[in-house]
FIDO-448466 format. One record per residue (C-alpha): residue number from 1; residue in one letter; x, y, z. Coordinates in nm, 3 decimals. Layout:
# FIDO-448466
> nr,rest,px,py,pz
> NUM,A,X,Y,Z
...
END
This chain:
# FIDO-448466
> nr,rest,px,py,pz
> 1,X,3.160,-0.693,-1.195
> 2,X,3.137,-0.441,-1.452
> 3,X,2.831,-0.247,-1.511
> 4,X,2.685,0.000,-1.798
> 5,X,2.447,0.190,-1.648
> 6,X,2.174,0.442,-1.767
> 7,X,1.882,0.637,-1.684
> 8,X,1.537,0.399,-1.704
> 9,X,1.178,0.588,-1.691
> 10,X,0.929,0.322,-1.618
> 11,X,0.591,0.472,-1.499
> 12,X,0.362,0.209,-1.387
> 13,X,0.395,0.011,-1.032
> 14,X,0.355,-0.321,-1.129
> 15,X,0.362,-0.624,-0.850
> 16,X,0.399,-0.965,-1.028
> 17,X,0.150,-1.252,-0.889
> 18,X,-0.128,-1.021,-0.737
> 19,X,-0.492,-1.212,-0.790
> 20,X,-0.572,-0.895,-1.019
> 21,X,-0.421,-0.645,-1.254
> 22,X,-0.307,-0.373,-1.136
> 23,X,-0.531,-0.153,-1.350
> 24,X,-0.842,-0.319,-1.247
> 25,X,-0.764,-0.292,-0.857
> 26,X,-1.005,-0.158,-0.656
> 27,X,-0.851,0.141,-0.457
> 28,X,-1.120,0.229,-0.244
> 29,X,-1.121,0.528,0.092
> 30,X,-1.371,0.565,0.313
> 31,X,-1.498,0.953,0.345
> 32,X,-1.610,1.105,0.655
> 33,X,-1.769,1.447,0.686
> 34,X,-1.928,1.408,0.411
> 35,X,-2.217,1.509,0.505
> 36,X,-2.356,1.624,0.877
> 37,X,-2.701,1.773,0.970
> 38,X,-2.513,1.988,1.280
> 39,X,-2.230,2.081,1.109
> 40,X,-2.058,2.354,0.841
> 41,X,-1.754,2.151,0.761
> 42,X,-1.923,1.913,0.510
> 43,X,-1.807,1.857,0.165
> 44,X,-2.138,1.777,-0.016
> 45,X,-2.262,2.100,-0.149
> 46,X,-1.873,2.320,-0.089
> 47,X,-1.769,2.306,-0.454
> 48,X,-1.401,2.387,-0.307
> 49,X,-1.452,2.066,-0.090
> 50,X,-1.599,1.901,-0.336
> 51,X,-1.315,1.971,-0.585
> 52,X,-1.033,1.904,-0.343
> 53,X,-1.166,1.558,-0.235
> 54,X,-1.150,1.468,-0.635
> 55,X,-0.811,1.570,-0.664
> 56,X,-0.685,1.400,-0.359
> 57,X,-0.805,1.081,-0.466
> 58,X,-0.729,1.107,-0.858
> 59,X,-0.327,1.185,-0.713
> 60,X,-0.355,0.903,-0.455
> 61,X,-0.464,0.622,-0.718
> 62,X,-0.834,0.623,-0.497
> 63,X,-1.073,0.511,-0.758
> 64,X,-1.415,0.430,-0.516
> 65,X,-1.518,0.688,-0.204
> 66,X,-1.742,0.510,0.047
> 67,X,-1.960,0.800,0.177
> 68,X,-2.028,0.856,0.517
> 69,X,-2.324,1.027,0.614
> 70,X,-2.584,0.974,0.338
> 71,X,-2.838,0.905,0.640
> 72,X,-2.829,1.348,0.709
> 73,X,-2.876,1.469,0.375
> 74,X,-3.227,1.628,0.337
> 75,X,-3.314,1.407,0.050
> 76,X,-3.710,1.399,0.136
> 77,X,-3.791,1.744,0.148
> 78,X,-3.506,1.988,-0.012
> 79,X,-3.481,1.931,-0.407
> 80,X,-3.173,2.136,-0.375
> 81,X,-3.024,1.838,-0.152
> 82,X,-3.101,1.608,-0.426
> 83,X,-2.919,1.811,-0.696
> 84,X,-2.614,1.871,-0.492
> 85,X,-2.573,1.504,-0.449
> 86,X,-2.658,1.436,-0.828
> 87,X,-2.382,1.675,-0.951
> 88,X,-2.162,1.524,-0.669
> 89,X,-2.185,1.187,-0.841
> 90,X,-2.238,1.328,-1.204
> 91,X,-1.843,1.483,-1.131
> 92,X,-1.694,1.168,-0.981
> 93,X,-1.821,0.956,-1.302
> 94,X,-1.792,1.152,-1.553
> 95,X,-1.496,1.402,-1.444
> 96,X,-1.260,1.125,-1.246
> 97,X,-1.425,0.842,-1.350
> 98,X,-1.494,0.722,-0.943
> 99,X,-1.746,0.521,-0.834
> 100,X,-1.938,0.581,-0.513
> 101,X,-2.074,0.386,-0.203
> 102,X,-2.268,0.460,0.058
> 103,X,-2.273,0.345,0.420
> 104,X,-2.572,0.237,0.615
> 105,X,-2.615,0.003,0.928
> 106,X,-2.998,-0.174,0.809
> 107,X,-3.175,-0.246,0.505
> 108,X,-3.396,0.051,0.652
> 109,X,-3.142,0.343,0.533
> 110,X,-3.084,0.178,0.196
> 111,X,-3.422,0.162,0.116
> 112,X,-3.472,0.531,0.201
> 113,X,-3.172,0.580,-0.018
> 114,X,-3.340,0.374,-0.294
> 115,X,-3.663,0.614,-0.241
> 116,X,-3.584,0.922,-0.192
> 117,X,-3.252,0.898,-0.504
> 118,X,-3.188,0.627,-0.667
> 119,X,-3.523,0.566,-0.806
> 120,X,-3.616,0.943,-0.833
> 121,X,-3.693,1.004,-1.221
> 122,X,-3.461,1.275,-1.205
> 123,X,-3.143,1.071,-1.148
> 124,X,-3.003,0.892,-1.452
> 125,X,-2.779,0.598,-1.434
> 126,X,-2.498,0.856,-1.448
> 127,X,-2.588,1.011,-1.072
> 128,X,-2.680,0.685,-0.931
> 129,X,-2.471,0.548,-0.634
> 130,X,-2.238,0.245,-0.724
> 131,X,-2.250,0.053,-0.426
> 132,X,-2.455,-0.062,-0.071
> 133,X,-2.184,-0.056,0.241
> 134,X,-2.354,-0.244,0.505
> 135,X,-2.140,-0.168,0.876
> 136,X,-2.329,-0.374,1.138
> 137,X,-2.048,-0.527,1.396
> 138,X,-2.180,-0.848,1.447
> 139,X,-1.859,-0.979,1.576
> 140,X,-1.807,-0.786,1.923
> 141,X,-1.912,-1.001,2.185
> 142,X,-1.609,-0.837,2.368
> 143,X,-1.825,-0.563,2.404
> 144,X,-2.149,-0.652,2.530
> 145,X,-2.240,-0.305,2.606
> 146,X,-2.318,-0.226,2.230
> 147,X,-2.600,-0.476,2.200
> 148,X,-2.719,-0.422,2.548
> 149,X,-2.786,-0.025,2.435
> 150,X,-2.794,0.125,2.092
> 151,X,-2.821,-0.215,1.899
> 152,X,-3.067,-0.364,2.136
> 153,X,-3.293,-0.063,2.148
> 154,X,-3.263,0.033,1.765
> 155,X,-3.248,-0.313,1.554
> 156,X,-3.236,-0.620,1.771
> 157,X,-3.492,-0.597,2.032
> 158,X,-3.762,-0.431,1.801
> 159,X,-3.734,-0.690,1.488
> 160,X,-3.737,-0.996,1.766
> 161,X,-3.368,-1.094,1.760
> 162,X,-3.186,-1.121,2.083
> 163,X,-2.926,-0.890,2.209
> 164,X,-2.646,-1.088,2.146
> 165,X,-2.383,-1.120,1.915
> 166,X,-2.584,-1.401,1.803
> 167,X,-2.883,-1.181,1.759
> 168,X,-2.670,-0.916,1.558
> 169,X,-2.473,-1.154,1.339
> 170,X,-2.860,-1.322,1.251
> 171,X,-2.955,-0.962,1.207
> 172,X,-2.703,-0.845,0.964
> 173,X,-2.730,-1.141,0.741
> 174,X,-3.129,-1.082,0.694
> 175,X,-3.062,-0.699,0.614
> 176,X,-2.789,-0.804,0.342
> 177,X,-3.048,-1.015,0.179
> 178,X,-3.301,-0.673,0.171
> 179,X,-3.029,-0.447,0.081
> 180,X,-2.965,-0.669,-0.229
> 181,X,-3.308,-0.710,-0.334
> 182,X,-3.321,-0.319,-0.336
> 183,X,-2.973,-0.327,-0.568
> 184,X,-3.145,-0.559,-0.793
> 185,X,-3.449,-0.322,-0.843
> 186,X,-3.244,-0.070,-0.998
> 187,X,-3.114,-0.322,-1.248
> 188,X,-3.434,-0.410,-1.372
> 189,X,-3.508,-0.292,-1.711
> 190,X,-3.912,-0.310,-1.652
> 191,X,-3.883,-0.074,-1.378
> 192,X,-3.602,0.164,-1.526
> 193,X,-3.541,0.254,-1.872
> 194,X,-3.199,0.362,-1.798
> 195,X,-3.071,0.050,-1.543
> 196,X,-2.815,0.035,-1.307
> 197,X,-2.592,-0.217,-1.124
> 198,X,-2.516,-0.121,-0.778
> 199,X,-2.317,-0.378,-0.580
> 200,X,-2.337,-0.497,-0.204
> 201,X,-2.040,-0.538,-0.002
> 202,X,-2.018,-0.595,0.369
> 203,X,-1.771,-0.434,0.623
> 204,X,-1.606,-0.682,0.845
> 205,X,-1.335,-0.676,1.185
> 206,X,-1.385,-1.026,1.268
> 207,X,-1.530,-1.322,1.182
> 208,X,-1.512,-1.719,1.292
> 209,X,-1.568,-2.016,1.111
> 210,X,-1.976,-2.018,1.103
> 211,X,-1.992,-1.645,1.013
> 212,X,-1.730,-1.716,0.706
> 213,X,-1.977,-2.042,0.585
> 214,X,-2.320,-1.803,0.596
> 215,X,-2.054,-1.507,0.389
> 216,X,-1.990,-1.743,0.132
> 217,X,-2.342,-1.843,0.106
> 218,X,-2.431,-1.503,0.051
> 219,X,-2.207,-1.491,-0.196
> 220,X,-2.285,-1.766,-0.391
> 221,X,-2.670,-1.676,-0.375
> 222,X,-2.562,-1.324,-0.538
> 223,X,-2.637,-1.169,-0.224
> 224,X,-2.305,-1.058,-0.174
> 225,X,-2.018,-0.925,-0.380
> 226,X,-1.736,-0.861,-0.171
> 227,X,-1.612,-0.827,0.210
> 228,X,-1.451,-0.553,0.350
> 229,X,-1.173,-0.670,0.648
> 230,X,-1.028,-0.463,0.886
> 231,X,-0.655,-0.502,0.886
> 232,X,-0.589,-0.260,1.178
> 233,X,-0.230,-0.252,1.308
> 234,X,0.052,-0.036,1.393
> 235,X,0.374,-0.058,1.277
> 236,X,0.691,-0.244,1.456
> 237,X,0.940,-0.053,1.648
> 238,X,1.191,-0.113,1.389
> 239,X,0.943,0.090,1.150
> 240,X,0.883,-0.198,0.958
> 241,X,0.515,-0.357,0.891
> 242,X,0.369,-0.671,0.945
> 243,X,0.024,-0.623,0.851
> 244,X,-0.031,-0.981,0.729
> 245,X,0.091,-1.277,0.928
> 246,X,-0.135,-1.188,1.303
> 247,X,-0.378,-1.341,1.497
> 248,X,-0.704,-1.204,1.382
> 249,X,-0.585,-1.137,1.002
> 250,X,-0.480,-1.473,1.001
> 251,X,-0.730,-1.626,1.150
> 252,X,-1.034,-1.469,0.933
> 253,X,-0.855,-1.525,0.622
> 254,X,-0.819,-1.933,0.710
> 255,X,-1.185,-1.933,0.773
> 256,X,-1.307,-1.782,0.456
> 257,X,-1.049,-1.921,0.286
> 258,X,-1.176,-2.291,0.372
> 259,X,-1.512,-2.233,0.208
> 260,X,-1.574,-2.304,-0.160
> 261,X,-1.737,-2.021,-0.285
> 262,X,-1.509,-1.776,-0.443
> 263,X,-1.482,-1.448,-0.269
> 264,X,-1.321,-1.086,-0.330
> 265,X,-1.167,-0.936,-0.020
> 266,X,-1.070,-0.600,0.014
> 267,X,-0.833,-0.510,0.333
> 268,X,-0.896,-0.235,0.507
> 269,X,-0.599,-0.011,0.587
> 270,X,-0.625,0.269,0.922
> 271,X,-0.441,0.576,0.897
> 272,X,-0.620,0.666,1.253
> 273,X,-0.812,0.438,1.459
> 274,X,-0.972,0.483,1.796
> 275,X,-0.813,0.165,1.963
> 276,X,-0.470,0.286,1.859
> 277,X,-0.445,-0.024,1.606
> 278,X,-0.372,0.241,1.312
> 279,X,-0.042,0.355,1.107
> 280,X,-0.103,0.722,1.188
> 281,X,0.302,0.765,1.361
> 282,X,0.491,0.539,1.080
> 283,X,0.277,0.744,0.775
> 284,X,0.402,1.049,1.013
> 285,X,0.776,0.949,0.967
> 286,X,0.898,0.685,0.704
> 287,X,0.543,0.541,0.566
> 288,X,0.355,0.561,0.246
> 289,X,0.073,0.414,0.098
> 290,X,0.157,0.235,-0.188
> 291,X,0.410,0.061,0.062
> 292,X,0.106,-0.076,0.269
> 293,X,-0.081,-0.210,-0.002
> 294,X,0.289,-0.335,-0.152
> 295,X,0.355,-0.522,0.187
> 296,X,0.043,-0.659,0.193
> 297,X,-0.021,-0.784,-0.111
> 298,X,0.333,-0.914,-0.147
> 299,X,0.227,-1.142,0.168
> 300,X,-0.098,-1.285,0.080
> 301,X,0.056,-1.384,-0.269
> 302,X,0.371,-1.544,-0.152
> 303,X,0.204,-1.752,0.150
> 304,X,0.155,-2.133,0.129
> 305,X,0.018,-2.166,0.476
> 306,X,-0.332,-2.085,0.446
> 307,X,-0.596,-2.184,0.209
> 308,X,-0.629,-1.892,0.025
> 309,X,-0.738,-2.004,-0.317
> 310,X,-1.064,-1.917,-0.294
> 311,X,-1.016,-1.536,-0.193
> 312,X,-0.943,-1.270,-0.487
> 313,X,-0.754,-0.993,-0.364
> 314,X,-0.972,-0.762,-0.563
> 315,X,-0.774,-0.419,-0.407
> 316,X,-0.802,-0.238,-0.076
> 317,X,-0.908,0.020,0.162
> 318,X,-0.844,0.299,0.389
> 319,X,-0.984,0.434,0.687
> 320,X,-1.051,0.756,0.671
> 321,X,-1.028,1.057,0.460
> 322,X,-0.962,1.319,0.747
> 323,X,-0.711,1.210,0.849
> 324,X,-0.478,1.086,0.548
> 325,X,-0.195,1.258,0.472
> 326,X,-0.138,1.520,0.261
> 327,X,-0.088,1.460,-0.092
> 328,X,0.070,1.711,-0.368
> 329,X,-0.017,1.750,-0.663
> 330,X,0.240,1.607,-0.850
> 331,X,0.591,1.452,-0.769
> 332,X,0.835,1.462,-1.044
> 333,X,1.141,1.348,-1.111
> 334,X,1.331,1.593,-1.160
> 335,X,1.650,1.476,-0.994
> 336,X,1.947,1.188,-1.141
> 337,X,1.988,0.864,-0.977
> 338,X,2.356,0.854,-0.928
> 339,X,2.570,0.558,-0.837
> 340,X,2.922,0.394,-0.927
> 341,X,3.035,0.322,-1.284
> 342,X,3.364,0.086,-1.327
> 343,X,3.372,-0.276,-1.163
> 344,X,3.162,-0.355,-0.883
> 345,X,3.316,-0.645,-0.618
> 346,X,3.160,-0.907,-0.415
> 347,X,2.975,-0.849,-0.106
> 348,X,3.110,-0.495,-0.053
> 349,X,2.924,-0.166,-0.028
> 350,X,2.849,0.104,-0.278
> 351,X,2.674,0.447,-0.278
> 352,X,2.365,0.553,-0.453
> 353,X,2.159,0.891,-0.431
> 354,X,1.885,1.093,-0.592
> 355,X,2.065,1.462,-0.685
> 356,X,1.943,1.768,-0.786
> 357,X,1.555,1.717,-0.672
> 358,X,1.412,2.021,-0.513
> 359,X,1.072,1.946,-0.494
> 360,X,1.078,1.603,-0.297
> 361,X,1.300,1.491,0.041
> 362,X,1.100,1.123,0.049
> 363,X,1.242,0.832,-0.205
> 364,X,1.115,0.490,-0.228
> 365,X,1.391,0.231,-0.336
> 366,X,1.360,-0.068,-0.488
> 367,X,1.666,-0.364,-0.450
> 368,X,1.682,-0.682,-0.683
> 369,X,1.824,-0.979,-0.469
> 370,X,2.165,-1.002,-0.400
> 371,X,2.132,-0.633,-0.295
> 372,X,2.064,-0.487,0.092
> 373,X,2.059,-0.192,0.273
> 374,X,2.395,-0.113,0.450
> 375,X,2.286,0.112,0.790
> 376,X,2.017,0.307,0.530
> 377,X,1.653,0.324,0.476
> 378,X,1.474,0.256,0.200
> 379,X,1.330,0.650,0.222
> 380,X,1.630,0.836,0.262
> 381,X,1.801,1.028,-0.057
> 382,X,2.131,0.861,-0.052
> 383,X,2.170,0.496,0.066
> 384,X,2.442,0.264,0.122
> 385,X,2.458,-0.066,-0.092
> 386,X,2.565,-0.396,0.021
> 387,X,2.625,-0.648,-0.299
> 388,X,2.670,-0.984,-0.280
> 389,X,2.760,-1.223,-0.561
> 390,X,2.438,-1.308,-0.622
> 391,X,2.378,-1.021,-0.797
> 392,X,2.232,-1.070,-1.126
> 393,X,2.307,-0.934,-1.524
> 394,X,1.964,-0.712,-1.595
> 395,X,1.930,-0.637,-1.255
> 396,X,1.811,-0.293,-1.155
> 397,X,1.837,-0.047,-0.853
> 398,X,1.566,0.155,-0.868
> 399,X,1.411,0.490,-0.694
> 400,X,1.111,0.633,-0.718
> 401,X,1.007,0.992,-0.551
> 402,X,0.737,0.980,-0.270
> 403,X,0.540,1.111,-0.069
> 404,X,0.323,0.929,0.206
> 405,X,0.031,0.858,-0.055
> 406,X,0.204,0.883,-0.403
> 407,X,0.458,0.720,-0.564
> 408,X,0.598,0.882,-0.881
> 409,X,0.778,0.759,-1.180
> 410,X,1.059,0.505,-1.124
> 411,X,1.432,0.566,-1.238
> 412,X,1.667,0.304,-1.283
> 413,X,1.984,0.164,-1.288
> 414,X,1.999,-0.142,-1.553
> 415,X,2.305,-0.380,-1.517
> 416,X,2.380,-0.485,-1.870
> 417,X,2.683,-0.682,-1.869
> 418,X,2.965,-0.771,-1.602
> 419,X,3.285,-0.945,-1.584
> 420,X,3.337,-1.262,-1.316
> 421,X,3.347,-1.103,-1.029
> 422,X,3.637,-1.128,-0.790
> 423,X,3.628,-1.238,-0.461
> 424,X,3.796,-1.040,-0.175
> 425,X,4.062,-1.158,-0.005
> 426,X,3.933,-1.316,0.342
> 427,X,4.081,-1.018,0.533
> 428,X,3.875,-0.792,0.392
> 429,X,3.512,-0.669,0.492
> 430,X,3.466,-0.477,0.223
> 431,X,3.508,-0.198,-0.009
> 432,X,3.350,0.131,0.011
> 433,X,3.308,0.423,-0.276
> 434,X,3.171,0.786,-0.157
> 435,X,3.294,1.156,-0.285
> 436,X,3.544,0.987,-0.515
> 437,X,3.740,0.805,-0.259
> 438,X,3.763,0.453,-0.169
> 439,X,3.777,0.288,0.174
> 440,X,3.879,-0.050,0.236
> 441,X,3.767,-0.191,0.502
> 442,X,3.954,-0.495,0.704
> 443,X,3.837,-0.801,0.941
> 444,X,3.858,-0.743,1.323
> 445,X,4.096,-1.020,1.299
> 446,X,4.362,-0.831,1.081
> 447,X,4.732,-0.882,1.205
> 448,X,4.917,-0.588,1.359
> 449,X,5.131,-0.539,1.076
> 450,X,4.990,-0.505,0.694
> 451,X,5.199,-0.346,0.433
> 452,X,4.932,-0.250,0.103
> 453,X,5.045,-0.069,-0.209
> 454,X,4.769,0.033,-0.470
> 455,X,4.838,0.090,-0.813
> 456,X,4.626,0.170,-1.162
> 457,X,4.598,-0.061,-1.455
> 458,X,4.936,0.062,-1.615
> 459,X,5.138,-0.028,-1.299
> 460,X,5.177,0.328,-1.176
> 461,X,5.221,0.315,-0.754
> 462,X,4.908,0.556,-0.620
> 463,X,4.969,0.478,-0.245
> 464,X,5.149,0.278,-0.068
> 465,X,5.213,0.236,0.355
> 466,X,5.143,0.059,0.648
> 467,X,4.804,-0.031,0.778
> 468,X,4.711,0.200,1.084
> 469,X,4.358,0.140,1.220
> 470,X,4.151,-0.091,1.009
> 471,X,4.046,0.095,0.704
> 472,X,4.279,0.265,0.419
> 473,X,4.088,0.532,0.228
> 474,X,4.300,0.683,-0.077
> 475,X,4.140,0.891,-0.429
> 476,X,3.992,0.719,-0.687
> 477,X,4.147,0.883,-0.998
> 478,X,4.114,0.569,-1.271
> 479,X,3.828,0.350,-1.284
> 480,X,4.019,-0.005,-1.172
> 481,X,4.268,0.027,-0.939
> 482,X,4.505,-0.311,-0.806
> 483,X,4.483,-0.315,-0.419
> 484,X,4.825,-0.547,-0.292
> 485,X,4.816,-0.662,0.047
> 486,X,5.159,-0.836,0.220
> 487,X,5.163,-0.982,0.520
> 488,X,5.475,-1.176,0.642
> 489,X,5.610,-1.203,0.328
> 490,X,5.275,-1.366,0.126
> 491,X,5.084,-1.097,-0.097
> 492,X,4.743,-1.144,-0.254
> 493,X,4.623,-0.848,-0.517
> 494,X,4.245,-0.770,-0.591
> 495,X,4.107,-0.546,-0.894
> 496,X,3.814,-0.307,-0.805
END
């Protein structure tokens, strides 16, 4: 198989059969610290803070910061409260074009919000909020203790619903129903000469087949414009993810996915979560972000097992800001992808690397089918490549330079045209280039005595002996060489 290759910049990530474009995904991270009554290390207000939260999620792709902590800032009775949050959101729409959220757990916060900011004749449509999180766990009847105490005493009890997951599930659905009516308001053009239209979304770990009917309701009432799920899992041992095809996932998905109403879905993503159902270790080792949402999205797309037609993958979340990992600046590509030029045979292995990059040790390869990894990662510099004859004309190996929440531009390998390939002789395992040199490898079941000879095009003898072991490694000085094998007298002769 003979291949022309050359260096490829492509600079977008693009995933084909997604349930959005790419450019319209919602990339969404929740922030905590935001803001805290009892504490110094808050952002709102810390220009540097303020300015380094902006840049972290312009790098990382984030496009919408769901604010913790709204419920603390002084909004009643410090103007200077007020203004720091207008210039906060002022910056993220007009600066880094990012649109907000923020987080309550009742109607009863939102319409404080609504109050006390987003109606305030000093806030424009530029510095209003873009969005009403309501977090009210509804769905943990495995933990009876948290209706018992804080929800019992604080929501259910006083408002006449019992304390009960019943109770709390009853609850949450009559606060989305106020939350949205104060959304509305600020929409209304006899109330505000400059409108706005904030959306309502609803956070989500669990849910069973009643909860997912009452959703959809919600949804097709207007009440509702998308649900945020928890996807909360670790990594396998391997390293590898399987952040799709598990019980609860699964499970919530079939049940929304059975209703009729269309509805956008955002997965939630944990980089650290308190039940130890997070991805903190793998994004400490081999992981990356545009992986998980990769993985993920690859899955929902390519499953015909559930009934997923009426959910739109509208993008994704993660959980939480403190504790993502770092993210540069920049990664560049300042490096050449390097890998073998000549003929390429049949289901034997081949060497590519990334050389010459200084500022970047993580790479994020991409293999068309018909290629595999050969005892390498898909993050290491230099990986071993196992082609079978499958392997297609226009095919690319590609690499990208990472780090564990950016991806940067991809550079490729582009197979243009190749010869019919030739099959190795059944003895053979396979053929392996690296440093100039080539190794064949043999079977386990090669006889004791193998004569080989290898020569170049024009016939001139490079090597020649007996097989000892069951590899012979000799230096690749032309680009085809003729491998002859004899054993008892019969020869067979392969080109690579």
């Amino acid at each position: 198989m003979k291949i022309k290759i050359w260096l490829v910049i492509i600079s977008v990530l693009s995933l084909s059969g997604i349930r959005a474009q790419v450019d319209d995904l919602t990339k969404a991270i929740y922030i905590d610290n935001f803001f805290k009554a009892d504490s110094s290390q808050i952002i709102l207000g810390d220009s540097m803070a303020e300015t380094q939260l902006f840049d972290y999620a312009q790098n990382c792709g984030f496009n919408y910061l769901i604010l913790y902590g709204l419920s603390a800032v002084p909004l009643g009775n410090n103007p200077d409260a007020v203004d720091a949050l207008r210039s906060f959101v002022r910056r993220a729409h007009e600066d880094y074009n990012i649109k907000l959220g923020c987080i309550g757990q009742s109607s009863k916060f939102f319409s404080r919000i609504h109050n006390k900011y987003q109606a305030l004749d000093i806030v424009d449509s530029v510095e209003r909020l873009d969005s009403y999180n309501l977090e009210f766990e509804f769905w943990k009847s495995y933990h009876a203790d948290i209706y018992e105490g804080y929800y019992c005493e604080y929501y259910l009890a006083p408002n006449g619903y019992s304390c009960d997951s019943i109770g709390a599930f009853e609850f949450a659905m009559d606060e989305l129903t106020k939350i949205d009516s104060l959304a509305a308001l600020l929409s209304d053009t006899s109330i505000f000469q400059s409108p706005s239209t904030v959306t309502t979304e609803i956070y989500v770990g669990w849910n069973n087949e009643y909860h997912a009917e009452v959703l959809a309701d919600k949804v097709s009432q207007k009440e509702l414009d998308r649900i945020l799920g928890a996807v909360y899992k670790s990594a396998e041992e391997d390293g590898s993810l399987n952040l799709f095809y598990y019980y609860h996932q699964v499970e919530r998905l079939a049940f929304l996915g059975n209703t009729a109403e269309p509805i956008s879905f955002l997965p939630i993503f944990a980089v650290k979560e308190k039940q130890g159902n997070h991805l903190q270790d793998w994004m400490d080792t081999i992981g990356s972000i545009p992986y998980v949402w990769e993985h993920y999205a690859g899955q929902f797309n390519n499953d015909t097992i559930l009934p997923l037609d009426s959910i739109y993958l509208e993008g994704y979340v993660w959980f939480n800001y403190s504790q993502m990992p770092l993210c540069f600046d920049s990664i560049y590509n300042d490096g050449w992808l390097q890998g073998p030029e000549g003929e390429l045979v049949a289901d034997s292995i081949y060497v590519f690397s990334l050389i010459d990059s200084e500022i970047t040790d993580r790479y994020y390869w991409e293999l068309p089918e018909g290629v595999s990894f050969s005892d390498s990662l898909k993050w290491d510099s230099q990986v071993n490549l196992l082609f079978s004859s499958n392997f297609q004309q226009g095919d690319s190996i590609a690499v990208r330079a990472a780090n564990r929440c950016h991806i940067g531009e991809r550079q490729c390998f582009e197979v243009q045209y190749f010869d019919a390939i030739p099959q190795l002789p059944k003895m053979l395992k396979g053929v392996f280039y690296l440093n100039g040199l080539v190794y064949v490898q043999f079977n386990d079941d090669i006889p004791k005595l193998v004569n080989y000879q290898v020569f170049n095009l024009q016939g001139q003898l490079l090597k020649s002996g007996v097989l000892k072991g069951k590899t012979i490694k000799f230096q690749r000085n032309t680009a085809y060489n003729i491998l002859r094998i004899e054993i008892h007298g019969k020869s067979e002769s392969v080109v690579f």
